[in-house]
C-alpha positions in Angstrom: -15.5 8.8 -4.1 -12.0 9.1 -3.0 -10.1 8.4 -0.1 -6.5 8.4 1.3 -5.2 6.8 4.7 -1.9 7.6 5.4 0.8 6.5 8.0 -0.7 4.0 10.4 -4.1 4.3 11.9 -5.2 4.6 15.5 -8.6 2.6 16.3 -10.1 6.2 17.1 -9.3 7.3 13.5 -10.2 4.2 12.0 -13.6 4.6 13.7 -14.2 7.8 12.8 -12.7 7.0 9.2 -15.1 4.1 8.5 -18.2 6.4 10.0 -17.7 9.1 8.0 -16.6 6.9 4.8 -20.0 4.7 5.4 -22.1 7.7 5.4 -20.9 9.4 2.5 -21.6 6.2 0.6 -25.5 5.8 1.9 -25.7 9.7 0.6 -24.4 9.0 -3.1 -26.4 5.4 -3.1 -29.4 7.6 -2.6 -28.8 9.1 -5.8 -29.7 5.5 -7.7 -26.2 4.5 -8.8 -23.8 1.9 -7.0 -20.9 3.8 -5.3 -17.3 3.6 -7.0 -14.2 4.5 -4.9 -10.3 5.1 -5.3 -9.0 3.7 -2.0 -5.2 5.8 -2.2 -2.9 3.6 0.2 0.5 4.5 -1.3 1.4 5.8 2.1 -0.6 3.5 4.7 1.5 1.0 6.7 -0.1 -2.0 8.8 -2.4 -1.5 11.6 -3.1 -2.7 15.0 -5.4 -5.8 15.1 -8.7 -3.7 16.7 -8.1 -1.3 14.1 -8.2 -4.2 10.9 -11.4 -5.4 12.7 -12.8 -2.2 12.3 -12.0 -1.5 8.9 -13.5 -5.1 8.1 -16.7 -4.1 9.1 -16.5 -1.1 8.0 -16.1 -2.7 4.3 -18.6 -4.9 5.1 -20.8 -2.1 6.1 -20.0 -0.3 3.1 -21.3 -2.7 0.7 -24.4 -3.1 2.3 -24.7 0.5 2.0 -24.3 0.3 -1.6 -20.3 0.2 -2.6 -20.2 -1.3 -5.8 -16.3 -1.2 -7.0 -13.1 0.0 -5.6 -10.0 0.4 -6.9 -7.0 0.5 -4.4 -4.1 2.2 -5.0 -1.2 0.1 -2.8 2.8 0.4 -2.4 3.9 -1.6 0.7 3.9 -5.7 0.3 3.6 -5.8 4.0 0.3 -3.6 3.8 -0.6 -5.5 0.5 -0.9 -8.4 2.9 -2.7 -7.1 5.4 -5.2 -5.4 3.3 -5.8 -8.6 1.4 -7.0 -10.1 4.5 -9.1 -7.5 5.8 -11.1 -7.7 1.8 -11.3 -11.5 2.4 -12.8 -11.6 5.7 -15.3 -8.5 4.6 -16.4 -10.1 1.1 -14.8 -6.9 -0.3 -12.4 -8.8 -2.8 -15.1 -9.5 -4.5 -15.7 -5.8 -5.8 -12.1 -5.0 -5.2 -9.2 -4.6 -8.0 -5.9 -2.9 -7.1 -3.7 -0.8 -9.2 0.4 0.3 -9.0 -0.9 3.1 -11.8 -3.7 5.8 -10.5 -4.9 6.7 -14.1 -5.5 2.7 -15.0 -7.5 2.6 -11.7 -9.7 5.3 -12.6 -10.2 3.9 -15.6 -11.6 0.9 -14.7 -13.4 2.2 -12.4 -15.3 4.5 -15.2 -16.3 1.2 -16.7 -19.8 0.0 -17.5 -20.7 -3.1 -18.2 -20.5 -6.8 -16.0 -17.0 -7.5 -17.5 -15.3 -4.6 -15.5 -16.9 -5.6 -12.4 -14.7 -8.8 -12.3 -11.2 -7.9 -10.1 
């Protein structure tokens, strides 16, 4: 699964963002494997506090549905910051490993084995 959030995100998109991203991942869990995902937030700046709340339980939500590793792709130190946050609050840094290179992140997350799944 892949996804891209660009530019900063209004608490209408973020809902509607985190919906749509929750029920794509109960779909592929269906299918008997844990959900991967490259998160691409090259372009993504900070975000209003309702809208961080959101996406927390969104990740939160998406683990439950069966999330299993994500790789973020991140440019911005100031988003950095904020996203680390958001992944400690949700339990999301547990499954979570970022990346400056795209083709490393897809890499890992090809993976198999319990040594990838350590960020």
């Amino acid at each position: 699964m892949v996804v891209t959030l660009e530019g900063t995100v209004r608490v209408d998109e973020m809902h509607q963002f985190v919906e749509q991203s929750v029920a794509a991942i109960r779909d592929l869990a269906q299918l008997g494997k844990g959900v991967r995902s490259l998160a691409d937030l090259r372009q993504f700046r900070t975000t209003s506090p309702e809208a961080t709340d959101i996406l927390r339980q969104g990740q939160a939500a998406a683990m439950k549905a069966g999330m299993t590793r994500i790789a973020e792709l991140v440019s911005s130190e100031v988003a950095t910051l904020q996203l680390n946050r958001i992944a400690r609050a949700s339990g999301m840094d547990r499954i979570l490993r970022r990346f400056n290179d795209e083709a490393e992140a897809r890499r890992w997350l090809l993976e198999e084995g319990e040594h990838a799944d350590v960020a």
